[in-house]
PDB file of N, CA, C, O and CB in Angstrom:
ATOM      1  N   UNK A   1     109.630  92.179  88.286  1.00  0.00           N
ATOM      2  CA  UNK A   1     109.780  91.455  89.525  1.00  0.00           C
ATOM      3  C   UNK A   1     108.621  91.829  90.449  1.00  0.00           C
ATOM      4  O   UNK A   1     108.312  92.990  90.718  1.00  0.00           O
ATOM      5  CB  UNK A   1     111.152  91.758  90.185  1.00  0.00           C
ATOM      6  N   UNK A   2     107.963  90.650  90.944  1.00  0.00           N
ATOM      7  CA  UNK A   2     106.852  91.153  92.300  1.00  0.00           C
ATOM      8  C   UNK A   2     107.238  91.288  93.627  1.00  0.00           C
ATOM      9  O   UNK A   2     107.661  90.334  94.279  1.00  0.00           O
ATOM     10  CB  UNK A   2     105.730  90.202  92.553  1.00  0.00           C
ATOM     11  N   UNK A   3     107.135  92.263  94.008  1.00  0.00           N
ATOM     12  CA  UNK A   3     107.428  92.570  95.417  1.00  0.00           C
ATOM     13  C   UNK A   3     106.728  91.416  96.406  1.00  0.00           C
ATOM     14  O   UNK A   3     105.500  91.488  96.430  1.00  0.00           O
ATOM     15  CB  UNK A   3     106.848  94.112  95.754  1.00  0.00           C
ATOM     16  N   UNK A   4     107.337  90.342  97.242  1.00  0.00           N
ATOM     17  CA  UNK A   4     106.748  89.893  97.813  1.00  0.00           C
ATOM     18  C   UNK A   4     106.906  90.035  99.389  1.00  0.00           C
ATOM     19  O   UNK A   4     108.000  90.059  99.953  1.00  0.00           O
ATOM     20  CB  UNK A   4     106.787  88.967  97.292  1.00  0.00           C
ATOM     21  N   UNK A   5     105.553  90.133 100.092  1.00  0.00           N
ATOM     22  CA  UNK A   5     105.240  90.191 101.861  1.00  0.00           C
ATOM     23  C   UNK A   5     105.317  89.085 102.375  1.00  0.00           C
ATOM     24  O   UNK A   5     104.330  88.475 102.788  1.00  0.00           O
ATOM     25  CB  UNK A   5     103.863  90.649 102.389  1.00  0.00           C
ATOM     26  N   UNK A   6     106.928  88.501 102.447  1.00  0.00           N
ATOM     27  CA  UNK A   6     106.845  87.319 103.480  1.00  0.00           C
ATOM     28  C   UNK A   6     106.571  87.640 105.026  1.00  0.00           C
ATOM     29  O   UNK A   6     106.117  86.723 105.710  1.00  0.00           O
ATOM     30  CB  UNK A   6     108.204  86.564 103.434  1.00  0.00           C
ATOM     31  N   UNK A   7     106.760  88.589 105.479  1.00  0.00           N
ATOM     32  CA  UNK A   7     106.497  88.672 107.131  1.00  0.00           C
ATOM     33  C   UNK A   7     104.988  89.619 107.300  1.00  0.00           C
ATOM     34  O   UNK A   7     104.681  90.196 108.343  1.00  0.00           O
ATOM     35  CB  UNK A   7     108.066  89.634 108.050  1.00  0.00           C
ATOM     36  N   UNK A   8     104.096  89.622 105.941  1.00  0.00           N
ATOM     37  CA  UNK A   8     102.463  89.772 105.866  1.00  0.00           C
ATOM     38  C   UNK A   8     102.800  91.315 106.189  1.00  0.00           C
ATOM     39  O   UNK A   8     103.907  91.851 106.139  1.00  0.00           O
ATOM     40  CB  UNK A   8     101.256  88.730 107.146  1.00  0.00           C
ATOM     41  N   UNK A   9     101.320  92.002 106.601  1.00  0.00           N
ATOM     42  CA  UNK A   9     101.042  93.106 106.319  1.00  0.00           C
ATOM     43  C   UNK A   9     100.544  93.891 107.361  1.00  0.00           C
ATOM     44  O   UNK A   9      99.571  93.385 107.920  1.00  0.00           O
ATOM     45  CB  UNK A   9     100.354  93.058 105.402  1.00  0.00           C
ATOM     46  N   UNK A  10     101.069  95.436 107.980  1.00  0.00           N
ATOM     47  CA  UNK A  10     100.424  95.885 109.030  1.00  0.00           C
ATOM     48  C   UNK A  10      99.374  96.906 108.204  1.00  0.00           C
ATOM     49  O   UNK A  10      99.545  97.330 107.061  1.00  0.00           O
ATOM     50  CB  UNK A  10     101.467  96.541 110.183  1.00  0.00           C
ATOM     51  N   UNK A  11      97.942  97.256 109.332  1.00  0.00           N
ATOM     52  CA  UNK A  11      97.240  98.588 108.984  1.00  0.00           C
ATOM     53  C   UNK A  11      96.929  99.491 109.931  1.00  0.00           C
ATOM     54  O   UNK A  11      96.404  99.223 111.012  1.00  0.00           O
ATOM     55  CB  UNK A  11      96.091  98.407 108.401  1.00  0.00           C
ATOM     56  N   UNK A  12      97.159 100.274 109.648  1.00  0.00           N
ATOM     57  CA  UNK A  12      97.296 101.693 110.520  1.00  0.00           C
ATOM     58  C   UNK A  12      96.050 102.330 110.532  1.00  0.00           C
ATOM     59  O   UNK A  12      95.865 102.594 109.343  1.00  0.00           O
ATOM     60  CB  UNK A  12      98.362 102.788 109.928  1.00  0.00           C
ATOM     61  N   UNK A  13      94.706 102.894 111.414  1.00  0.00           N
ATOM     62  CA  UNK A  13      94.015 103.194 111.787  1.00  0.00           C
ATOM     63  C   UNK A  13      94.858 104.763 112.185  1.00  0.00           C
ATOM     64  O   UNK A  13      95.852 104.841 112.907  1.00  0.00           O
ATOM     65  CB  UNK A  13      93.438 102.173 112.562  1.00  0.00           C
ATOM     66  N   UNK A  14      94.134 105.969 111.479  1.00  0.00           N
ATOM     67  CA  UNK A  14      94.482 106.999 112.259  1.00  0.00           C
ATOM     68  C   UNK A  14      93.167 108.232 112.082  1.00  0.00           C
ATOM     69  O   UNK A  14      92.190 108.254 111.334  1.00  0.00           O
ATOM     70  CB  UNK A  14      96.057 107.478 111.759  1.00  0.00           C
ATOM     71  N   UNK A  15      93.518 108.921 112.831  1.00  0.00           N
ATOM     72  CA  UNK A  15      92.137 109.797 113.073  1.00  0.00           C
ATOM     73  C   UNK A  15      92.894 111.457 113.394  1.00  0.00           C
ATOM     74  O   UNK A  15      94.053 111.438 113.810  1.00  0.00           O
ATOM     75  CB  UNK A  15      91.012 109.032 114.760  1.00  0.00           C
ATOM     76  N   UNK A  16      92.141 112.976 113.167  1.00  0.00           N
ATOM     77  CA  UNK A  16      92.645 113.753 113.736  1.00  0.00           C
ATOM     78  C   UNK A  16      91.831 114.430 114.684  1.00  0.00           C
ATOM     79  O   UNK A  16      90.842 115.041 114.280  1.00  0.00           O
ATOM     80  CB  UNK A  16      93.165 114.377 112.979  1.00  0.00           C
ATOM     81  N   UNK A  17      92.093 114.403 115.784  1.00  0.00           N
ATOM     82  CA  UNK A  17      90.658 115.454 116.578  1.00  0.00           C
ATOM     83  C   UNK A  17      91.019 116.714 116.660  1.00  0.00           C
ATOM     84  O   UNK A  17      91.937 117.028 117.417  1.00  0.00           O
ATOM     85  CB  UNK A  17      90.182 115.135 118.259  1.00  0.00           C
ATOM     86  N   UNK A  18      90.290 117.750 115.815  1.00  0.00           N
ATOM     87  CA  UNK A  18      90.348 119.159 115.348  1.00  0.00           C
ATOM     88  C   UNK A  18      90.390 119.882 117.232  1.00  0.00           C
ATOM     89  O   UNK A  18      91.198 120.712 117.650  1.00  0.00           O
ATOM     90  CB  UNK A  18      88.615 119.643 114.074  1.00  0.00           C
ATOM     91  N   UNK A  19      89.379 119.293 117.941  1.00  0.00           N
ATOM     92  CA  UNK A  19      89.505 120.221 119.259  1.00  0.00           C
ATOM     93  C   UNK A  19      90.764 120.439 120.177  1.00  0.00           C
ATOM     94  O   UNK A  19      91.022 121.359 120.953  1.00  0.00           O
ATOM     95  CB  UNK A  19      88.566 119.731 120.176  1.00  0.00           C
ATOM     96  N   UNK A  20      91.717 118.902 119.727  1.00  0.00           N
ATOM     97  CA  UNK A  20      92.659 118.989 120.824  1.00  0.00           C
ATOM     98  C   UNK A  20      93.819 119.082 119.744  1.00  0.00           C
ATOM     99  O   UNK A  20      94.922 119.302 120.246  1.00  0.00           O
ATOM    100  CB  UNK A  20      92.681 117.653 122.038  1.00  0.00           C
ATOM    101  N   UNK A  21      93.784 118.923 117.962  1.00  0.00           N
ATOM    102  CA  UNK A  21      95.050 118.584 117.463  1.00  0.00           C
ATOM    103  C   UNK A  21      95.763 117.651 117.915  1.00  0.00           C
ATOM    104  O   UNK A  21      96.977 117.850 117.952  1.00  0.00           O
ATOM    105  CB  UNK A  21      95.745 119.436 117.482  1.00  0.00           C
ATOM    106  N   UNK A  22      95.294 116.529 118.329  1.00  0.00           N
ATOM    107  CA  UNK A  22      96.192 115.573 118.923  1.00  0.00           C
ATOM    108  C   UNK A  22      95.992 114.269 117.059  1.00  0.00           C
ATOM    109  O   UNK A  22      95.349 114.391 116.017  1.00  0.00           O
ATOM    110  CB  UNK A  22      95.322 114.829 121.062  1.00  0.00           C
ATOM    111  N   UNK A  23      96.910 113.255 117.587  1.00  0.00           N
ATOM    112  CA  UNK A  23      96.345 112.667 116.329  1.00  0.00           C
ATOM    113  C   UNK A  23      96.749 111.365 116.468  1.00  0.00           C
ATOM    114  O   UNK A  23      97.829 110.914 116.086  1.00  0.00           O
ATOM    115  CB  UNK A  23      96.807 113.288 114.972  1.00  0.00           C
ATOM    116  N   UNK A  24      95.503 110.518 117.248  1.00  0.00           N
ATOM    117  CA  UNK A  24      95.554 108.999 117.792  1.00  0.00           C
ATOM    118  C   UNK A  24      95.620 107.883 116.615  1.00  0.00           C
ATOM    119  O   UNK A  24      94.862 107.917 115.646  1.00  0.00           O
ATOM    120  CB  UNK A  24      94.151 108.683 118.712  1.00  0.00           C
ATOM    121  N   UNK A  25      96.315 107.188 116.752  1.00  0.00           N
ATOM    122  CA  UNK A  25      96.436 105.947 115.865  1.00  0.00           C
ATOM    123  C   UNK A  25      96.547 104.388 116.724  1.00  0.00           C
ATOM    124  O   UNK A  25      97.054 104.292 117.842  1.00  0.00           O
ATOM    125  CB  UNK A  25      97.873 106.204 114.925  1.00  0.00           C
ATOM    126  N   UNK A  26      96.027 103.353 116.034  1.00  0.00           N
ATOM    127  CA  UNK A  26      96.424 102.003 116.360  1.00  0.00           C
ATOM    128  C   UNK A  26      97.083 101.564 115.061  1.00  0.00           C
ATOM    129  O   UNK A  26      96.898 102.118 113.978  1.00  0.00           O
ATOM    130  CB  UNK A  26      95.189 101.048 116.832  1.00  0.00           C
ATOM    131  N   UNK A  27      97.911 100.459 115.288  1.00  0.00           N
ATOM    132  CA  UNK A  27      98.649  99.533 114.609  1.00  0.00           C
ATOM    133  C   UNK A  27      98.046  98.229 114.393  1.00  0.00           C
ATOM    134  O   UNK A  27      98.369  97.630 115.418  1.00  0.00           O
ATOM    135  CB  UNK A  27      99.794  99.379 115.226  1.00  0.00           C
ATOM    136  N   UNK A  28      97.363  97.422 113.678  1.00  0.00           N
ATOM    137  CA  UNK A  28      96.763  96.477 113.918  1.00  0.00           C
ATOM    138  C   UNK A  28      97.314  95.585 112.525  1.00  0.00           C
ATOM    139  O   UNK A  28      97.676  95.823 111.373  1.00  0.00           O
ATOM    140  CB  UNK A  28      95.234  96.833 114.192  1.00  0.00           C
ATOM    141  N   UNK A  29      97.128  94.433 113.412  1.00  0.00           N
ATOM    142  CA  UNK A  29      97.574  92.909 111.988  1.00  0.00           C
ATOM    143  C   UNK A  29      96.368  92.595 110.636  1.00  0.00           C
ATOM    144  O   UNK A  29      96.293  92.278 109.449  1.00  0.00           O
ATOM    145  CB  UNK A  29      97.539  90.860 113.064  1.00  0.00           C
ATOM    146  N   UNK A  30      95.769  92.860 111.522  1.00  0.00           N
ATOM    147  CA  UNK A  30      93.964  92.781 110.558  1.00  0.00           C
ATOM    148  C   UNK A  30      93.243  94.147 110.442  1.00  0.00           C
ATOM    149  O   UNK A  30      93.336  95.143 111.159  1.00  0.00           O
ATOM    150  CB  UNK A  30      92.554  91.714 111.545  1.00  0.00           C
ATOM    151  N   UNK A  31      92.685  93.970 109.614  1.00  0.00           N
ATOM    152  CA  UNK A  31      91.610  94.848 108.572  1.00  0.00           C
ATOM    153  C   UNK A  31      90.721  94.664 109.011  1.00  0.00           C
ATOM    154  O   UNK A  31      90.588  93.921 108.039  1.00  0.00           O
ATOM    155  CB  UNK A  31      91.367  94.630 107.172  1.00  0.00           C
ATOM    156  N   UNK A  32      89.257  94.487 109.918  1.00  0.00           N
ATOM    157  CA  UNK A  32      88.336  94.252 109.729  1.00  0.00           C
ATOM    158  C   UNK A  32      87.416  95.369 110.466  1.00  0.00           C
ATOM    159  O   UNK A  32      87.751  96.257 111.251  1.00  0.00           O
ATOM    160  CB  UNK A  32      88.288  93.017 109.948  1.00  0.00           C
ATOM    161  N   UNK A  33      86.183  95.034 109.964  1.00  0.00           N
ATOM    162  CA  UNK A  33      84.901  96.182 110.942  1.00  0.00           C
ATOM    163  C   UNK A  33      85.238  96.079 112.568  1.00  0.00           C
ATOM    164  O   UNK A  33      85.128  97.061 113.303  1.00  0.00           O
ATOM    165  CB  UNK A  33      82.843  95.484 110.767  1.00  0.00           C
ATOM    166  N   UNK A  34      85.685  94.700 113.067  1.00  0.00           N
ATOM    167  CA  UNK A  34      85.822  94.492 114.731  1.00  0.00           C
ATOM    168  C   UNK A  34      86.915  95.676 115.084  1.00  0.00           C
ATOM    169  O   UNK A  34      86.709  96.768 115.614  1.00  0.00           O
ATOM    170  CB  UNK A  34      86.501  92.701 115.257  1.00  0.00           C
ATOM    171  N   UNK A  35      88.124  95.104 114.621  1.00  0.00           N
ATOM    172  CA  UNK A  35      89.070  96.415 114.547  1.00  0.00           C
ATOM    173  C   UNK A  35      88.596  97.791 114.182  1.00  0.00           C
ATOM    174  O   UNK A  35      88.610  98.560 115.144  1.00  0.00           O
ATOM    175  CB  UNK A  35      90.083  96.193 113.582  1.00  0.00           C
ATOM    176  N   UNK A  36      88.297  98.164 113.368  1.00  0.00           N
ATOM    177  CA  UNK A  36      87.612  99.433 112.823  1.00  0.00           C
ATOM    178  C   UNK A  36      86.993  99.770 114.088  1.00  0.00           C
ATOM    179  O   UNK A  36      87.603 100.717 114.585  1.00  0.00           O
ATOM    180  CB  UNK A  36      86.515  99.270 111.507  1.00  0.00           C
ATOM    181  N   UNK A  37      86.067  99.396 114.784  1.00  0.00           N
ATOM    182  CA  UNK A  37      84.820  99.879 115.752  1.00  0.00           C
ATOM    183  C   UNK A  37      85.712 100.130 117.484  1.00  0.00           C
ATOM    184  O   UNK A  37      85.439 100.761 118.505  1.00  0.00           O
ATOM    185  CB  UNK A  37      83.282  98.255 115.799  1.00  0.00           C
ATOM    186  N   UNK A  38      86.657  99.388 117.112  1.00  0.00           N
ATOM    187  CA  UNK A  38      87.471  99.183 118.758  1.00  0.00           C
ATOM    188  C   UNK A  38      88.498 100.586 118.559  1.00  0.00           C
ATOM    189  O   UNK A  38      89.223 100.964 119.479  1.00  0.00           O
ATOM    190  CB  UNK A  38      88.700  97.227 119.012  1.00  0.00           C
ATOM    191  N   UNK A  39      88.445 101.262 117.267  1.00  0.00           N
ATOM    192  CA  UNK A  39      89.459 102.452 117.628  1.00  0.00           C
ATOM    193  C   UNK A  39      88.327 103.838 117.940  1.00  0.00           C
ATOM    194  O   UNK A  39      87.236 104.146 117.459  1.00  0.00           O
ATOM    195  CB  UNK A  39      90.722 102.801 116.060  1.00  0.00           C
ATOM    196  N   UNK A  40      89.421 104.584 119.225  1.00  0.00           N
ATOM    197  CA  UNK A  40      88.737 105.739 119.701  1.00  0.00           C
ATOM    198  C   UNK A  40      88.723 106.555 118.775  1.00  0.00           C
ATOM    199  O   UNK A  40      88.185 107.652 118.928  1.00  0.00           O
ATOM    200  CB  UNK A  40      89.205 106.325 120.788  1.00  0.00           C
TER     201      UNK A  40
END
C-alpha cells in the first residue's frame, strides 16, 4: 500500500547556535533557496 499526502507536505528549517544553545526553527510549505536564505 502507498502512503498517500492528501493535505501535501510541511519542511522544517532548523539550526543550533552553539553560543546561546538556543535552537531556532521555521515551518515552511515550500522547499526552496528563497526560503532557505530568509531563515536566521
Amino acid at each position: 500500500m502507498t502512503y498517500r499526502r492528501t493535505q501535501g507536505v510541511r519542511h522544517m528549517f532548523g539550526a543550533r547556535d552553539s553560543a546561546s544553545g538556543q535552537m531556532p526553527d521555521h515551518i515552511r510549505d515550500r522547499k526552496r533557496w528563497t526560503e532557505f536564505r530568509t531563515f536566521p
